[in-house]
N, C-alpha and C positions, 0 to 999 in steps of 0.2 A: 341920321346915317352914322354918325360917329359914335350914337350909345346902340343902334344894333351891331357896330364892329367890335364894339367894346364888348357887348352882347356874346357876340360872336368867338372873339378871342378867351373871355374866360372861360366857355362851353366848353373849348377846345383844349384849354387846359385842365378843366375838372373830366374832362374824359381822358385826357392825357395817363393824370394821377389815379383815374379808378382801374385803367389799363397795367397804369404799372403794379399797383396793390395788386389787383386780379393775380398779375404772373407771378406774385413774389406768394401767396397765396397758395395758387397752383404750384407754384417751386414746392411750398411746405408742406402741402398733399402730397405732392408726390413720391416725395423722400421716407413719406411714413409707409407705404405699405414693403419697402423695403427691408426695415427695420422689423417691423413685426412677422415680415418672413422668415428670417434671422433665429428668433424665440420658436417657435415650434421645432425648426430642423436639430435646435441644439436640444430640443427634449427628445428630440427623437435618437439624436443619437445616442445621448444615457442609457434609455431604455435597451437599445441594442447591446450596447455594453455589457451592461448586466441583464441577461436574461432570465429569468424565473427557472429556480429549478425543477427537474424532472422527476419522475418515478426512478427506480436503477431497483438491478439486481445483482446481488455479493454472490459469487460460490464462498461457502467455508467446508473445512473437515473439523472433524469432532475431535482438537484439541483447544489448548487452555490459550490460544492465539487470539482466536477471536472474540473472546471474552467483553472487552468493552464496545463489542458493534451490539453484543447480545442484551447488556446492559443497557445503552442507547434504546434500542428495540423495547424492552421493558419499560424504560422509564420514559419513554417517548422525545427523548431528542431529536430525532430525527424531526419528527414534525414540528418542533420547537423551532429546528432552523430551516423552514420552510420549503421541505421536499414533504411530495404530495405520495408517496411511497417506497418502504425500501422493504426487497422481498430477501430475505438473508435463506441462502438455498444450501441445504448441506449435501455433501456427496461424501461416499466412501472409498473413493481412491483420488489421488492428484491427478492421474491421466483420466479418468471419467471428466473431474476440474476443468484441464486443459480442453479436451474436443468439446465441451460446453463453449467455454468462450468461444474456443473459434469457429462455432456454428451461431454465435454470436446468441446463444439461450441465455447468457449472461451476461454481465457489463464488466464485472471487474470478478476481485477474487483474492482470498487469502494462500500466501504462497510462500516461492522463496527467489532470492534473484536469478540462482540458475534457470528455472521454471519460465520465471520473464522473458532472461535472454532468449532460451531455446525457441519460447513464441516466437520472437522478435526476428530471428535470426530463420525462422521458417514462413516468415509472410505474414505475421498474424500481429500489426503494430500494436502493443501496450506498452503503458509506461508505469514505473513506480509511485505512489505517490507519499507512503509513509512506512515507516520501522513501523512494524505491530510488536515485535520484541527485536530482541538483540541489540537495543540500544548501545550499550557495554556487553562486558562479559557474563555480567550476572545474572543477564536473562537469559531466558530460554534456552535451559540445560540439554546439549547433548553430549554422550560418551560413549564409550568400550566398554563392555563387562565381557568378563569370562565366567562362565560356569558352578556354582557351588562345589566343592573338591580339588579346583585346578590350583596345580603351583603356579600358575602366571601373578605376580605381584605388581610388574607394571608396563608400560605401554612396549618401554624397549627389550622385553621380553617376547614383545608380537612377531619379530619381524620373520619373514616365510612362514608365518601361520597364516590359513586361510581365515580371514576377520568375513562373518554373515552382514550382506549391504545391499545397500541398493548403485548401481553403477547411476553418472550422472545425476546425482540426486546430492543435495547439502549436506545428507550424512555421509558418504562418500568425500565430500571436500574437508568436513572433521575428520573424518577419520585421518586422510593424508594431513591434514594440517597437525595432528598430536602426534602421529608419527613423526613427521620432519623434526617436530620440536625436539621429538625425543632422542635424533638422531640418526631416526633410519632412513637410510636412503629408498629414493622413489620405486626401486627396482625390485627391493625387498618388502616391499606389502602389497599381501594378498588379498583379494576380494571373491567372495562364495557366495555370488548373487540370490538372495532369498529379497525378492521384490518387497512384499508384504511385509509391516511391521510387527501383524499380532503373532502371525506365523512364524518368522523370525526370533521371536519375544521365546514365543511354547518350542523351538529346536532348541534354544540357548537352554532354557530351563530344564528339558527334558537330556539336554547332556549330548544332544547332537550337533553343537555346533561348538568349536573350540573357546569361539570367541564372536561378539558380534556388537554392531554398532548402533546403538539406540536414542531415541528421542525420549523425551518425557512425556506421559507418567511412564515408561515405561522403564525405565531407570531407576527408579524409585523403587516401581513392584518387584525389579529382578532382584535390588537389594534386601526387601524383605523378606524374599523367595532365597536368600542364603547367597546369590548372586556377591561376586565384588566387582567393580566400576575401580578398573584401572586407567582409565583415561577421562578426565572429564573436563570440555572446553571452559567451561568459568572459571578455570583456575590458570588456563592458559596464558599466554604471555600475548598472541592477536586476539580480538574480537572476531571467532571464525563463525559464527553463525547468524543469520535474521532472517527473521520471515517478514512479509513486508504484502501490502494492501497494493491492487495492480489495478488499473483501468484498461480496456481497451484504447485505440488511438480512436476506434468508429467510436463510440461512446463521449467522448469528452469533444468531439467534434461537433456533436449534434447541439444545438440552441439549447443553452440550458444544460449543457453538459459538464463543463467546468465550475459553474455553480453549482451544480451537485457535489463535484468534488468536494471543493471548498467547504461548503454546509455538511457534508459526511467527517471532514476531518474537526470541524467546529462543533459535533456532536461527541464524537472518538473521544475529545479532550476534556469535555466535559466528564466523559464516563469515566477515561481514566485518572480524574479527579476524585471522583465519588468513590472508584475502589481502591486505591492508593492510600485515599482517609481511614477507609474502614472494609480493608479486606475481605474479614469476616461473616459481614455481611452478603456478601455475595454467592458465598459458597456452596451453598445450594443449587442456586444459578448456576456453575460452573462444574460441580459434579453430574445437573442433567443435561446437558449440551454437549461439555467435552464426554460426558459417558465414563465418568471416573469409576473405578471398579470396586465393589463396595470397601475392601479394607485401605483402598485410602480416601473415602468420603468425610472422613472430620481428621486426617491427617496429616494431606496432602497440601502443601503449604501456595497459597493464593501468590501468583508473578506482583511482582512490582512492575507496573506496564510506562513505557515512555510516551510523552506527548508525541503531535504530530510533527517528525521531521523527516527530509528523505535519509537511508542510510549517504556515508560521507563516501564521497568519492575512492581513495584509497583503497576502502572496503570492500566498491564493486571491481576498483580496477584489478582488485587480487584473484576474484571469484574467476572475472573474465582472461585472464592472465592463464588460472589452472585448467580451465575448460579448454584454451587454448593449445595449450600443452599437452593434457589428456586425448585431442581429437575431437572433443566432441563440438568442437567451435569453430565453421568452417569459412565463416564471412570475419570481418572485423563491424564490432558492436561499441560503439561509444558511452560512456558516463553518461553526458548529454540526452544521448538518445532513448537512454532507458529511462531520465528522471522526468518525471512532471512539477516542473515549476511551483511554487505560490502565488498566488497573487498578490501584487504589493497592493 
């Protein structure tokens, strides 16, 4: 009797102790499938993070702006930094440009800030995301010429002269900004709306227009054409011009839209590395895209292009300042709200 209670008692205890193992056991089961819950949700949300980039399509116009997206496209950066398409669409006016985006037939577009804001400020969100020129003053030449034969010698010889422009448009903001410098008041410069640059180009040359206000090449051509360029912003005391790459806000919302960005500007810089080393080489490239006109195809001097940065604040607060002033800006448009971020 006393060795089956003894019997008995140590059963009771070896069941005791495989009871307790069991729970500590199951305690250590149980803890694990927690843990390994844990590991898949944090890959998943990486993945979300960064999502794989998209296809996208650029409006360009056929100047020397978009030069290193064209570059990119040749030499395949793009696909290097892993978007699966990029369709570079050309049109021959800014407002063909514009009613593209915002029928949304494109994603983004080479432009200029006014162009952005006036989207912006009409419903149609984009945001800036880089200087394609105007870094400084030295890029992307606009000025005034007058005429072969005119005595006009310099800017402050314009004032109540009718100057050939486009209203609300960045040659319009040069033009008022060389004036100012030069001293003329806002009140005293004239504008003779001729929309079109080439038509613009052929009145000045042809001696019907006093005076008018030009982009390049076409500055260039007038000067060879006997034209003189009394005003010309690179020598200016502000940075009055840049043209700048634009996303829509639909576009960069979508999965995979800001990684697009990102890898478009991670191409951009690339290219304009490769023409920055060796301009020359390009030129070809760049006389059949921008459509340079044969007498300046081995003449016409290749931009020096800046990497990718948004223009600085200051810059747009002036544009939106003038646009203000002029009327044609009837909401208030912030810094902020025009630029697109980097990712850090």
């Amino acid at each position: 009797m006393v060795w089956s209670t003894r019997v008995f008692v140590r059963t009771m205890a070896l069941g005791a102790l495989a009871a307790a193992l069991c729970l500590i056991l199951l305690a250590g089961c149980g803890a694990k499938p927690a843990v390994q819950e844990q590991a898949p949700s944090s890959g998943v949300g990486k993945s979300e993070a960064v999502a794989p980039a998209i296809a996208v399509k650029i409006g360009t116009l056929a100047t020397e702006d978009s030069l290193p997206l064209w570059v990119a496209e040749k030499m395949g950066y793009f696909a290097t930094e892993g978007i699966p398409g990029v369709e570079i669409v050309p049109f021959q006016s800014a407002q063909e440009r514009d009613v593209a985006l915002a029928a949304g037939a494109i994603d983004g577009f080479m432009g200029d800030i006014i162009a952005a804001t006036n989207l912006r400020a009409g419903g149609k969100g984009v945001k800036i995301a880089t200087i394609m020129l105007g870094a400084d003053q030295t890029q992307g030449r606009f000025g005034v010429v007058v005429p072969k034969g005119s005595k006009v010698t310099k800017v402050d010889q314009l004032a109540d002269t009718p100057v050939g422009t486009s209203s609300a448009t960045v040659q319009e903001y040069v033009l008022d900004g060389l004036m100012a410098e030069a001293g003329i008041s806002a009140d005293r410069v004239k504008v003779e709306e001729v929309k079109k640059v080439p038509v613009r180009f052929e009145l000045l040359m042809a001696g019907k227009l006093k005076a008018a206000a030009l982009p390049e090449p076409f500055l260039t051509l007038a000067e060879q054409g006997g034209a003189t360029i009394v005003g010309d912003d690179t020598k200016a005391t502000a940075n009055l011009s840049q043209t700048v790459l634009v996303f829509s806000d639909a576009f960069l919302a979508k999965s995979g839209g800001e990684t697009t960005k990102e890898s478009v500007l991670k191409a951009w810089d690339i290219a304009v590395n490769d023409i920055n080393k060796n301009p020359e080489g390009y030129r070809d490239l760049l006389v059949e895209k921008a459509k340079l006109p044969a007498p300046l195809a081995t003449s016409y001097k290749v931009q020096v292009y800046p990497t990718a940065a948004p223009p600085a604040q200051p810059e747009v607060e002036a544009v939106l300042a003038w646009m203000k002033a002029k009327g044609y800006l009837k909401t208030t448009i912030t810094y902020d709200e025009l630029i697109s971020p980097r990712a850090q």
